[in-house]
Structures are given as structure tokens and as C-alpha cells.
PQR file of N, CA, C, O and H, with PARSE charges and radii, in Angstrom:
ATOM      1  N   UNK A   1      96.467 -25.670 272.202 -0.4000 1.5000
ATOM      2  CA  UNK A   1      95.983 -26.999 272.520 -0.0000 2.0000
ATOM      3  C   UNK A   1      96.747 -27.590 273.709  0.5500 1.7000
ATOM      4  O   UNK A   1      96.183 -28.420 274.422 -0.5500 1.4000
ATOM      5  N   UNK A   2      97.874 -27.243 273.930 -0.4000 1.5000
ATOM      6  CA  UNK A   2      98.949 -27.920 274.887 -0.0000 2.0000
ATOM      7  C   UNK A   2      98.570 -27.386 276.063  0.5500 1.7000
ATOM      8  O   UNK A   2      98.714 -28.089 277.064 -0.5500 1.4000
ATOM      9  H   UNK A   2      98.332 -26.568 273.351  0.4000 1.0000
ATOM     10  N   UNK A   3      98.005 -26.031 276.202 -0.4000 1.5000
ATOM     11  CA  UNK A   3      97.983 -25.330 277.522 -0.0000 2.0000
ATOM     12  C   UNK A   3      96.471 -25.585 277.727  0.5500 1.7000
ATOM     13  O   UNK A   3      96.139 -25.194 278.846 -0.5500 1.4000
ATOM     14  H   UNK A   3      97.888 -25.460 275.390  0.4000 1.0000
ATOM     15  N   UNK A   4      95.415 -26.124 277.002 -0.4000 1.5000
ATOM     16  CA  UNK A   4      94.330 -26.211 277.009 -0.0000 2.0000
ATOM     17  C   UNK A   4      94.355 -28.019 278.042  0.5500 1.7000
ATOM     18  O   UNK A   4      93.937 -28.161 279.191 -0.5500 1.4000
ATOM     19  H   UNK A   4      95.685 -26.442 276.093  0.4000 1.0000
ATOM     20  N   UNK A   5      94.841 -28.894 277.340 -0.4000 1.5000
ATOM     21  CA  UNK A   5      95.228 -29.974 277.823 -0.0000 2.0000
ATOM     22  C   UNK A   5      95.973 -29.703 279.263  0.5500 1.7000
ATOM     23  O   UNK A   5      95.648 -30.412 280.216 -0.5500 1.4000
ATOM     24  H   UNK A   5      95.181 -28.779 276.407  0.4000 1.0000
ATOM     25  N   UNK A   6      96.805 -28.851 279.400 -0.4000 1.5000
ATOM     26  CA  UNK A   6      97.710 -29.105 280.810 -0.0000 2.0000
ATOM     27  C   UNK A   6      96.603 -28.537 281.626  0.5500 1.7000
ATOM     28  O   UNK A   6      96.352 -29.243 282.602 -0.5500 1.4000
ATOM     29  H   UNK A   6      97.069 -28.275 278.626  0.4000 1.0000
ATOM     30  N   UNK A   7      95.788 -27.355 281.505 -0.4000 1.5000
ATOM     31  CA  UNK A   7      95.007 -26.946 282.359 -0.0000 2.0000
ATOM     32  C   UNK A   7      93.950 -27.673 282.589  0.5500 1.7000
ATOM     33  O   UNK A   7      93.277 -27.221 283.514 -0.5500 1.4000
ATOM     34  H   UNK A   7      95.992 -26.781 280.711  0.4000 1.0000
ATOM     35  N   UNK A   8      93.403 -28.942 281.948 -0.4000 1.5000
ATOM     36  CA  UNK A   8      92.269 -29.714 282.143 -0.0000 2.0000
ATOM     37  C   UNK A   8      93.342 -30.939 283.024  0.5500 1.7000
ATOM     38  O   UNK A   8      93.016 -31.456 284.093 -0.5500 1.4000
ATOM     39  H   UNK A   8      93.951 -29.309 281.196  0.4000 1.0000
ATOM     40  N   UNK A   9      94.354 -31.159 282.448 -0.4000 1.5000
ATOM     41  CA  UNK A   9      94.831 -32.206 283.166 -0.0000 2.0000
ATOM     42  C   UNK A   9      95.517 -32.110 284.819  0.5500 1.7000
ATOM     43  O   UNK A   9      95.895 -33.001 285.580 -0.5500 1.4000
ATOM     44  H   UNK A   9      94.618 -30.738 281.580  0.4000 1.0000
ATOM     45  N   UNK A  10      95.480 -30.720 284.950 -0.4000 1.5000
ATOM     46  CA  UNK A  10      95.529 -30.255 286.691 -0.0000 2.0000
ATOM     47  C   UNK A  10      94.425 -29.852 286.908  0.5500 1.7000
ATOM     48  O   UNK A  10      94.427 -29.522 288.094 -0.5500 1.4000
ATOM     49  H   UNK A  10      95.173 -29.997 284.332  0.4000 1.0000
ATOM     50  N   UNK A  11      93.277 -29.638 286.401 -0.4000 1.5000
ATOM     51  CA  UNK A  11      91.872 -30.002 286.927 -0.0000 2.0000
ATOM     52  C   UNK A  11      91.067 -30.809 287.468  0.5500 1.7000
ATOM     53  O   UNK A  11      90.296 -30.613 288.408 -0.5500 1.4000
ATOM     54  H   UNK A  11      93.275 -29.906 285.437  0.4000 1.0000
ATOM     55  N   UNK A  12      91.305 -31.994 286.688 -0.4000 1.5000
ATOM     56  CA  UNK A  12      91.414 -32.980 287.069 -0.0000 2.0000
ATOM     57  C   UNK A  12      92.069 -33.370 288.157  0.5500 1.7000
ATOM     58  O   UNK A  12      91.340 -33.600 289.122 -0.5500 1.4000
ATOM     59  H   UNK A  12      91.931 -32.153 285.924  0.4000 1.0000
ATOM     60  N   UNK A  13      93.470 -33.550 288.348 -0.4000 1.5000
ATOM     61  CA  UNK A  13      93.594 -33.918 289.570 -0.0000 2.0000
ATOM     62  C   UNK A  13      93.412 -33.192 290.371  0.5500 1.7000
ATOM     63  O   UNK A  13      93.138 -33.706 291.456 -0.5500 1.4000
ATOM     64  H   UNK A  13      94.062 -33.363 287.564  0.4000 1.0000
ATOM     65  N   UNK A  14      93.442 -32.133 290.337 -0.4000 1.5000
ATOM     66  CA  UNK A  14      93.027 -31.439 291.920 -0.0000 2.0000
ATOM     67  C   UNK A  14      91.290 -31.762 292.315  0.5500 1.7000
ATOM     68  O   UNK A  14      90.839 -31.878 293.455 -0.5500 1.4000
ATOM     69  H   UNK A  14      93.665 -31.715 289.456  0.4000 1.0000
ATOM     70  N   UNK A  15      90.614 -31.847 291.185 -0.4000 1.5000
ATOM     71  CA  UNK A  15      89.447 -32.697 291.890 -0.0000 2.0000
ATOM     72  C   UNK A  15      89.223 -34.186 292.286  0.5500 1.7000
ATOM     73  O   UNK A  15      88.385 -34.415 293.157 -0.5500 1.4000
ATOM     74  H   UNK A  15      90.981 -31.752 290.260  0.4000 1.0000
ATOM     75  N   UNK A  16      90.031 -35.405 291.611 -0.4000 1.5000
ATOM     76  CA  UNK A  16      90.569 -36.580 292.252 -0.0000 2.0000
ATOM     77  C   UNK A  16      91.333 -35.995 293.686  0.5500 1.7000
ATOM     78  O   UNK A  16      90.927 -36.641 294.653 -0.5500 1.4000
ATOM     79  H   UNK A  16      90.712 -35.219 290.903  0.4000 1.0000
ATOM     80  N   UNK A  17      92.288 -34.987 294.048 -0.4000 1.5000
ATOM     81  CA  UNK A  17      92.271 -35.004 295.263 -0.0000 2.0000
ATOM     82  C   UNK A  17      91.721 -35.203 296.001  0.5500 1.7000
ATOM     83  O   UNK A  17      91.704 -36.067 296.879 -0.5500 1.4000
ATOM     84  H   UNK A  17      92.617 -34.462 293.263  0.4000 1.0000
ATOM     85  N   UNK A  18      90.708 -33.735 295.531 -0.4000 1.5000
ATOM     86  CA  UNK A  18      89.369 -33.573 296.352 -0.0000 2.0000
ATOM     87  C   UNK A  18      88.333 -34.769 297.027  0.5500 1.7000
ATOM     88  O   UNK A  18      87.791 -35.041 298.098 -0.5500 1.4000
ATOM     89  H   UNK A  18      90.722 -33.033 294.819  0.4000 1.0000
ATOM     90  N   UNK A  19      88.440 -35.232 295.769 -0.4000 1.5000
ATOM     91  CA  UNK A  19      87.174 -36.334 295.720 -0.0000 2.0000
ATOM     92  C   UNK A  19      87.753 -37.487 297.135  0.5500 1.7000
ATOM     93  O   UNK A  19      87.083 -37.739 298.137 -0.5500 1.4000
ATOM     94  H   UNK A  19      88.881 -35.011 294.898  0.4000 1.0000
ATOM     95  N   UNK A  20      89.310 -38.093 296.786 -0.4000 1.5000
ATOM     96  CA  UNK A  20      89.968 -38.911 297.640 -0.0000 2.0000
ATOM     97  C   UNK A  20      90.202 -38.349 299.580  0.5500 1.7000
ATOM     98  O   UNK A  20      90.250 -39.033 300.603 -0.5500 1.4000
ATOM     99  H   UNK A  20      89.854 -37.889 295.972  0.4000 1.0000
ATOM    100  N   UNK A  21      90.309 -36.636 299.331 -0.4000 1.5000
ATOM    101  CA  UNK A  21      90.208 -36.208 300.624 -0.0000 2.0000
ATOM    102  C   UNK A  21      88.615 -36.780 301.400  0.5500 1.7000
ATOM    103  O   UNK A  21      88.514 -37.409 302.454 -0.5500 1.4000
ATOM    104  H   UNK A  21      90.269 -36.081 298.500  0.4000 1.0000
ATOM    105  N   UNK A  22      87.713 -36.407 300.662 -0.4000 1.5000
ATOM    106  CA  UNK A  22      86.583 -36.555 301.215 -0.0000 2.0000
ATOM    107  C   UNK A  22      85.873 -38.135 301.390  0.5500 1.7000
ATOM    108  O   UNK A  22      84.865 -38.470 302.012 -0.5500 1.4000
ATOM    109  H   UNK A  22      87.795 -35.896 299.806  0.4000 1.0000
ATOM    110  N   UNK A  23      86.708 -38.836 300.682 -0.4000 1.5000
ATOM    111  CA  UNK A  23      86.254 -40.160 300.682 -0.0000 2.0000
ATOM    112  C   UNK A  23      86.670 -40.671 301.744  0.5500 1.7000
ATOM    113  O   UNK A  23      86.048 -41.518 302.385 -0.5500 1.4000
ATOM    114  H   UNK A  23      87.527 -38.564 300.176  0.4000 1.0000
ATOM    115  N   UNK A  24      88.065 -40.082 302.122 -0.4000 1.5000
ATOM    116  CA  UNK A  24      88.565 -40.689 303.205 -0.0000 2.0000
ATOM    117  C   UNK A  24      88.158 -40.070 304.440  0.5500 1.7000
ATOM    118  O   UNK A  24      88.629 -40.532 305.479 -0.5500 1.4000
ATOM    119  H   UNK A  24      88.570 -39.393 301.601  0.4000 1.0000
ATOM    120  N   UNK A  25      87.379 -39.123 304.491 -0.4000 1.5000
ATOM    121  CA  UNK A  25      86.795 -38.476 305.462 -0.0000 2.0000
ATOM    122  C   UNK A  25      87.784 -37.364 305.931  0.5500 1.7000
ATOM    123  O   UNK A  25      87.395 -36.750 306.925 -0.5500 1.4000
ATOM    124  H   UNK A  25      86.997 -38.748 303.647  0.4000 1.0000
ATOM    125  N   UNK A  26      88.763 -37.054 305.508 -0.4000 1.5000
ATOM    126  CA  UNK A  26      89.955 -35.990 305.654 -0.0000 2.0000
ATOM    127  C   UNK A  26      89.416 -34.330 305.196  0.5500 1.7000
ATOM    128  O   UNK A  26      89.996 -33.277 305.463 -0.5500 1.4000
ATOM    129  H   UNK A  26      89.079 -37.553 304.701  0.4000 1.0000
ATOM    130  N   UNK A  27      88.016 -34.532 304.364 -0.4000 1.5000
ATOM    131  CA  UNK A  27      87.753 -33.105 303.709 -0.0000 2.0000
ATOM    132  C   UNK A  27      86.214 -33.062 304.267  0.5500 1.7000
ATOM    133  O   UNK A  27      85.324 -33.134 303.418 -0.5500 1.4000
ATOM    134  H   UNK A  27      87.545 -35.386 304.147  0.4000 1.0000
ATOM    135  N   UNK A  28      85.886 -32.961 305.512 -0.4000 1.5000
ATOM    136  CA  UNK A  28      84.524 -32.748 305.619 -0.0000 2.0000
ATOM    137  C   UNK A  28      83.169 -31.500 304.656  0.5500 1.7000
ATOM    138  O   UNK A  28      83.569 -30.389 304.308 -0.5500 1.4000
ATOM    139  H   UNK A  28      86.608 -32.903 306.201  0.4000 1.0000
ATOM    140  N   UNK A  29      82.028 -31.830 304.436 -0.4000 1.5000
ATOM    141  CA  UNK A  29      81.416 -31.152 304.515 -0.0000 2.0000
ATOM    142  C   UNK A  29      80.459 -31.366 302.792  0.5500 1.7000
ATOM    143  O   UNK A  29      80.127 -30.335 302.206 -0.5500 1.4000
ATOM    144  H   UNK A  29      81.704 -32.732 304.719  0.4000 1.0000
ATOM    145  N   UNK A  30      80.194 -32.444 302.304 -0.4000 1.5000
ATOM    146  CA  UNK A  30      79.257 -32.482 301.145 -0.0000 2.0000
ATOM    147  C   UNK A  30      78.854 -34.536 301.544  0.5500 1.7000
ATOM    148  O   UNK A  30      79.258 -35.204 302.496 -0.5500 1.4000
ATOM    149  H   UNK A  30      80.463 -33.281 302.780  0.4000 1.0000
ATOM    150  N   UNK A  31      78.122 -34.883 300.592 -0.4000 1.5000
ATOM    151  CA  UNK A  31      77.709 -35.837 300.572 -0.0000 2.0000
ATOM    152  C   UNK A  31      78.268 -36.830 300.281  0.5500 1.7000
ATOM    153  O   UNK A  31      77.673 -37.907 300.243 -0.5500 1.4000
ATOM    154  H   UNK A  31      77.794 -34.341 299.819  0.4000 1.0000
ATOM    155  N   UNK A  32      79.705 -36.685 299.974 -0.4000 1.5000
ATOM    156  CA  UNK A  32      80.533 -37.891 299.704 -0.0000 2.0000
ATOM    157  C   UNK A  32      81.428 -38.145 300.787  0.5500 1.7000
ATOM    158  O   UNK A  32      81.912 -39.272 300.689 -0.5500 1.4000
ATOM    159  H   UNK A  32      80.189 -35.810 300.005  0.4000 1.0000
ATOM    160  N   UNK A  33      81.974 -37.264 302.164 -0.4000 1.5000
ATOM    161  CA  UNK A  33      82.742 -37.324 303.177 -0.0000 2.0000
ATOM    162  C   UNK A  33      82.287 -38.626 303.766  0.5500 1.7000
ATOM    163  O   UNK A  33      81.109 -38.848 304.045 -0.5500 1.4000
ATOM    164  H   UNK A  33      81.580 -36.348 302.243  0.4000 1.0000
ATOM    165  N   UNK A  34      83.265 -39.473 303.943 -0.4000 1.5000
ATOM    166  CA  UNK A  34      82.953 -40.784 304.352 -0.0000 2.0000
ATOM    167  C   UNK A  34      82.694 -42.410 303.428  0.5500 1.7000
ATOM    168  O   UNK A  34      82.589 -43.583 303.788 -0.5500 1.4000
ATOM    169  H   UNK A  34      84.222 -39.292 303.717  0.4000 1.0000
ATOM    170  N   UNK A  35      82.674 -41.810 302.312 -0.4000 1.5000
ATOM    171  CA  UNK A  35      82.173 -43.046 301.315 -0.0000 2.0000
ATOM    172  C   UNK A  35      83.111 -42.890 300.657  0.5500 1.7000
ATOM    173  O   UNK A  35      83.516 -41.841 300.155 -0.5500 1.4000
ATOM    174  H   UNK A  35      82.759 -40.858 302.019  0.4000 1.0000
ATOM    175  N   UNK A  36      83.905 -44.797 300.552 -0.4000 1.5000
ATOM    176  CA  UNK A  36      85.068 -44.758 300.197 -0.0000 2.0000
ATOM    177  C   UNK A  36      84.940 -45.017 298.884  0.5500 1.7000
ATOM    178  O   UNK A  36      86.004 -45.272 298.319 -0.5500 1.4000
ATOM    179  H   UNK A  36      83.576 -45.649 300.960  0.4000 1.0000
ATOM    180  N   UNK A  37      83.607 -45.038 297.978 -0.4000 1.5000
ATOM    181  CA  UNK A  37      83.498 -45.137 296.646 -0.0000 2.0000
ATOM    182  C   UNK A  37      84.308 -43.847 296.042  0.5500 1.7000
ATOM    183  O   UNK A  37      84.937 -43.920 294.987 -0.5500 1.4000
ATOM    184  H   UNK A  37      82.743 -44.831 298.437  0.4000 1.0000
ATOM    185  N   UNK A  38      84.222 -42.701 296.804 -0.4000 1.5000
ATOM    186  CA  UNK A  38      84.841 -41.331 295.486 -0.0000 2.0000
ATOM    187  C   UNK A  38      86.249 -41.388 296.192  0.5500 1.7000
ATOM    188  O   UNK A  38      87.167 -40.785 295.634 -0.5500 1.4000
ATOM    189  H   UNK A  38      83.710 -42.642 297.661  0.4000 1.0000
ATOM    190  N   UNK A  39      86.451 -41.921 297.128 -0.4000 1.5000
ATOM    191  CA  UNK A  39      87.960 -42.139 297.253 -0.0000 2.0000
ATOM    192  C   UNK A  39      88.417 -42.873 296.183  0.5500 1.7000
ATOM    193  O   UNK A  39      89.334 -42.467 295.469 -0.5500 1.4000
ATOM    194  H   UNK A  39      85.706 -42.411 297.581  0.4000 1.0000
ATOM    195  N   UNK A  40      87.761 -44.094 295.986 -0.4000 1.5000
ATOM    196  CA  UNK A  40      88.383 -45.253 294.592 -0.0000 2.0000
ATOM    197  C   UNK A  40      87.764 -44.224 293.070  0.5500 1.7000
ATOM    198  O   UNK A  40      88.510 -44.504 292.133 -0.5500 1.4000
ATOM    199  H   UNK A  40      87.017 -44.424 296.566  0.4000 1.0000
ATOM    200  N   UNK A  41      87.073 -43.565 292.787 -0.4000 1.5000
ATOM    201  CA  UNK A  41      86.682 -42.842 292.143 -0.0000 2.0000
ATOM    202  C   UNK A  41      87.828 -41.813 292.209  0.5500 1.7000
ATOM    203  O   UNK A  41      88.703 -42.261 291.469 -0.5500 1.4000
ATOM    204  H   UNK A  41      86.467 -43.337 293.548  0.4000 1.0000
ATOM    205  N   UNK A  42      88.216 -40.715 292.711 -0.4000 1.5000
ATOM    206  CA  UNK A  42      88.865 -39.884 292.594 -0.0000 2.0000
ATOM    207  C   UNK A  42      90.941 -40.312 292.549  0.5500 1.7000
ATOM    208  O   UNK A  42      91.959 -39.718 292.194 -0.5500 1.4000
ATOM    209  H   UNK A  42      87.505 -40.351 293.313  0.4000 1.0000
ATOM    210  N   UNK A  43      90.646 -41.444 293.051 -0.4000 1.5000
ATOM    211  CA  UNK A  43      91.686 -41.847 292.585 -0.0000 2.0000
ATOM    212  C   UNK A  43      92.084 -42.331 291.122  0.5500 1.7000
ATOM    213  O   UNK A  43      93.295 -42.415 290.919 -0.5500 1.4000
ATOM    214  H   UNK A  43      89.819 -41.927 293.339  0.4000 1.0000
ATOM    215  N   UNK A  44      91.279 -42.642 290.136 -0.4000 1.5000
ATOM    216  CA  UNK A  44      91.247 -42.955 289.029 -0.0000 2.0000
ATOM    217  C   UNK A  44      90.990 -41.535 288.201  0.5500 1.7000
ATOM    218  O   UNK A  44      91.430 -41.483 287.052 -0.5500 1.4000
ATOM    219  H   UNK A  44      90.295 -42.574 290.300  0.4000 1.0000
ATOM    220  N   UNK A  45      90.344 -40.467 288.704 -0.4000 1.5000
ATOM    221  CA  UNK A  45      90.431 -38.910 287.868 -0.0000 2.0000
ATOM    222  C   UNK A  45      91.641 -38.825 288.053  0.5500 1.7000
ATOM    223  O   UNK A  45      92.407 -38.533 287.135 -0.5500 1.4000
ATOM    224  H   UNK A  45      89.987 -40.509 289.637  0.4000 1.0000
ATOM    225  N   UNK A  46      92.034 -39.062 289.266 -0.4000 1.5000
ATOM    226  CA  UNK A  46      93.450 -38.323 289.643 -0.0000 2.0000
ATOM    227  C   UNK A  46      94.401 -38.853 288.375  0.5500 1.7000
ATOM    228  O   UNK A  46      94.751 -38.189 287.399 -0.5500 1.4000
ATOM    229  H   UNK A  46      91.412 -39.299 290.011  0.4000 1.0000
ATOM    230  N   UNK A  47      94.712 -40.232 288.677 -0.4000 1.5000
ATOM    231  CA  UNK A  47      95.136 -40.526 287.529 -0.0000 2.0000
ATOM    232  C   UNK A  47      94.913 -40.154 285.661  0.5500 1.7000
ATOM    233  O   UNK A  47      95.741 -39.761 284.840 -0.5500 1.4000
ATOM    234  H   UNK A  47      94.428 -40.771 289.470  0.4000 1.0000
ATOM    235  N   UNK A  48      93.696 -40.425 285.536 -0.4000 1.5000
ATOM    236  CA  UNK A  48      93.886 -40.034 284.129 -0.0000 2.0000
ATOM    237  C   UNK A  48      93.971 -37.654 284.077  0.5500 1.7000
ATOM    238  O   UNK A  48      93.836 -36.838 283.166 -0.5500 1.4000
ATOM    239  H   UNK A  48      93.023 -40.744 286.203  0.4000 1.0000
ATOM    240  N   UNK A  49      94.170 -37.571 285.134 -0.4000 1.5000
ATOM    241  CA  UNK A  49      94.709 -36.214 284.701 -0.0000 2.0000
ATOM    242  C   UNK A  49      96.217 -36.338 285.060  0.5500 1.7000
ATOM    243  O   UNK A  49      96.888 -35.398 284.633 -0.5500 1.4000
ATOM    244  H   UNK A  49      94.280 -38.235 285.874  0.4000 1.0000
ATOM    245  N   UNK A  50      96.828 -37.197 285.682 -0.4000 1.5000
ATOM    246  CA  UNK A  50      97.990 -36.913 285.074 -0.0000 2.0000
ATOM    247  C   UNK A  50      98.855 -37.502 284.174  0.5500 1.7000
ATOM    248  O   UNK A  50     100.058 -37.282 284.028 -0.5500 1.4000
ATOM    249  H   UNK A  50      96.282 -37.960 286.028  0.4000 1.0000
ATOM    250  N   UNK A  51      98.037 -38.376 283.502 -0.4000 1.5000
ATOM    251  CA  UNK A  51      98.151 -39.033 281.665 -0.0000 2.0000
ATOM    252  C   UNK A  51      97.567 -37.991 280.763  0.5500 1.7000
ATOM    253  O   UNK A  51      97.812 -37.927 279.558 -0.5500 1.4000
ATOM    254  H   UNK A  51      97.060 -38.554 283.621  0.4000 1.0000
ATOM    255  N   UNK A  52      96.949 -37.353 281.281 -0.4000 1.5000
ATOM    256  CA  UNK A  52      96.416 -35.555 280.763 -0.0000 2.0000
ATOM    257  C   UNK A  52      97.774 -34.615 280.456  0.5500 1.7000
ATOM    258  O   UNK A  52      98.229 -34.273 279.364 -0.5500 1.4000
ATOM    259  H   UNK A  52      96.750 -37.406 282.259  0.4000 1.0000
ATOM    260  N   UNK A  53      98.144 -34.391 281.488 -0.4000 1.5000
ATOM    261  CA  UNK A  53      99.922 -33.786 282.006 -0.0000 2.0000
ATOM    262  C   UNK A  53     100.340 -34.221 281.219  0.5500 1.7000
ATOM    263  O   UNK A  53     100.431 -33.686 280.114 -0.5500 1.4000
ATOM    264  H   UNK A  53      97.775 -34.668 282.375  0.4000 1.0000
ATOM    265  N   UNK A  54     100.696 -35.219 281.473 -0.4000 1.5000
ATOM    266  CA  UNK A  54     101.869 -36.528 280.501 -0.0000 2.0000
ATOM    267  C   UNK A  54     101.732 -35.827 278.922  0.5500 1.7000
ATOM    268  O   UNK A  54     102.624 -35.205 278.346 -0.5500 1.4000
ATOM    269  H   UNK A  54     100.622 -35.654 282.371  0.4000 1.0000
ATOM    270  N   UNK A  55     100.419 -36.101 278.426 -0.4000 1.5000
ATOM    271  CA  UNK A  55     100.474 -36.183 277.028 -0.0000 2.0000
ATOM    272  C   UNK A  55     100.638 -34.500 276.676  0.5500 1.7000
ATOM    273  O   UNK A  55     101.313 -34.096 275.730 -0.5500 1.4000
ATOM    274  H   UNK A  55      99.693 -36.607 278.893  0.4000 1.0000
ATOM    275  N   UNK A  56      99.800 -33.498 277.734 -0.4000 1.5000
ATOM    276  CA  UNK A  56     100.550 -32.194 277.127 -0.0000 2.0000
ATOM    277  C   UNK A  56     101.832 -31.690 277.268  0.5500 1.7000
ATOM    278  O   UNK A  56     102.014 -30.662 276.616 -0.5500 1.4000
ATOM    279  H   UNK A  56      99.252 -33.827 278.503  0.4000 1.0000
ATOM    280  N   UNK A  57     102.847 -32.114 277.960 -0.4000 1.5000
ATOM    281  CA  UNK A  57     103.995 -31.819 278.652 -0.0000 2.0000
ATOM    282  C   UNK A  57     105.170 -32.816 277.201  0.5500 1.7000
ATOM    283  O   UNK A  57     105.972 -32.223 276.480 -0.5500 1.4000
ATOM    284  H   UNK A  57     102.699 -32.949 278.489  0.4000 1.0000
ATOM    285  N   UNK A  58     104.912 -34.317 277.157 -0.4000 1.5000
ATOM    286  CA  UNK A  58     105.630 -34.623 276.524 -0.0000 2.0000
ATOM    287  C   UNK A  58     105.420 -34.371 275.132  0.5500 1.7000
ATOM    288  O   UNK A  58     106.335 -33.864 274.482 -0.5500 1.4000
ATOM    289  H   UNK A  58     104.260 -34.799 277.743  0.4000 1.0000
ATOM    290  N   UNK A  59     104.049 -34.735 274.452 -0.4000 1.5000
ATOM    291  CA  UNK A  59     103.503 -34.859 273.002 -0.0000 2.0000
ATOM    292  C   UNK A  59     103.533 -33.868 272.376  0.5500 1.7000
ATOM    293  O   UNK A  59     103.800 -32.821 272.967 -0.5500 1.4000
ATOM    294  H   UNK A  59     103.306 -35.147 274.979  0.4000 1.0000
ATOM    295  N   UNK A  60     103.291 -33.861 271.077 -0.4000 1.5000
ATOM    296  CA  UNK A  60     103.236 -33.109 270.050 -0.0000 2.0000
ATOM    297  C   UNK A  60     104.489 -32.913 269.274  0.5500 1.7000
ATOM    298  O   UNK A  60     104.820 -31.727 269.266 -0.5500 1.4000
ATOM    299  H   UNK A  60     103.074 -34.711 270.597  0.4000 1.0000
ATOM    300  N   UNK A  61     104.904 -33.319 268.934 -0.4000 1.5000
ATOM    301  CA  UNK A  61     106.080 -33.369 267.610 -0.0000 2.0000
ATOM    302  C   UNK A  61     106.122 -32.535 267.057  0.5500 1.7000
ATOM    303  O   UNK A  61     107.022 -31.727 266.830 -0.5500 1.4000
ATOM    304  H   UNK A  61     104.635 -34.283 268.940  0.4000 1.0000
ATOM    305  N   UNK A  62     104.386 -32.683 266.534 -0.4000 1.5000
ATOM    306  CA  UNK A  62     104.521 -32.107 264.581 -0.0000 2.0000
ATOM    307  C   UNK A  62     104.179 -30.886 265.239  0.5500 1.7000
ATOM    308  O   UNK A  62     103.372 -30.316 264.505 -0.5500 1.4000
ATOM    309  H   UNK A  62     103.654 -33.340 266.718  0.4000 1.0000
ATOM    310  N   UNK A  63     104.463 -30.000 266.572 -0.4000 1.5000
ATOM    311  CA  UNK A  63     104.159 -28.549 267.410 -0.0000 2.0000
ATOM    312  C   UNK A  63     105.221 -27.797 266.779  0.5500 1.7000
ATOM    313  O   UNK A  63     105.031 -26.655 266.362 -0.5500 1.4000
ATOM    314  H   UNK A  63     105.118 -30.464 267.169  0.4000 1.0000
ATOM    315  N   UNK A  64     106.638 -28.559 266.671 -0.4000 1.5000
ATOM    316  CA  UNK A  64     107.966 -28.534 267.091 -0.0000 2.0000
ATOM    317  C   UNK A  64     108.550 -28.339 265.685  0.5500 1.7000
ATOM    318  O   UNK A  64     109.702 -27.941 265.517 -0.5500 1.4000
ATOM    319  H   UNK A  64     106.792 -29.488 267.010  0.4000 1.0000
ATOM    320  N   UNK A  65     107.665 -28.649 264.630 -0.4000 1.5000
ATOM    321  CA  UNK A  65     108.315 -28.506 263.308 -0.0000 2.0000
ATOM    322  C   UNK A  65     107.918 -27.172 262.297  0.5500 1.7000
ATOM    323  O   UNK A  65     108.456 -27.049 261.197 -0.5500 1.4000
ATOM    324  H   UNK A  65     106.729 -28.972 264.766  0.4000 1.0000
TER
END
């Protein structure tokens, strides 16, 4: 479950990258390059994948017992 979580939660951000490269026009070449909506969009994936991280990296207690 922990490695299932860490691998969705760097999925996530590497597509909030994505999304923020192209919003800002830094990643040419699909239909969002230029529209600063998936920039503010991919900035908020970005984030909740690394509250993704967070919770597989720190959580789980009852893993540990």
C-alpha cells in the first residue's frame, strides 16, 4: 500500500509539472500550451501529490507493529 501510494503520489506531480510547464508556455506542443488555467490546475495536482508522498513516506504506524 505504501509503495502503491508513493508511486501515485510522484505521478501526480510529475504531471502537475507537466501541466504547469505547458501552461506557462515553457512545454510546447498539445492544447493546453499557453492557457494559464492548467498552470493554476497543475499546480494544485502538484500539490496534492505531494500530500500523496507525505502520507506514504510518513504514515502508517499500525505497518510498524
Amino acid at each position: 500500500m505504501k509503495k502503491a501510494l508513493l508511486l501515485a503520489g510522484v505521478l501526480l506531480d510529475l504531471t502537475g509539472v507537466v501541466w504547469i510547464l505547458q501552461g506557462f508556455n515553457v512545454l510546447p506542443g498539445s492544447f493546453m500550451t499557453g492557457q494559464m488555467i492548467w498552470a493554476y490546475i497543475g499546480i494544485a495536482v502538484s500539490m496534492i501529490g505531494s500530500v500523496v508522498i507525505w502520507i506514504a513516506v510518513r504514515g502508517g504506524s499500525s505497518e510498524r507493529e
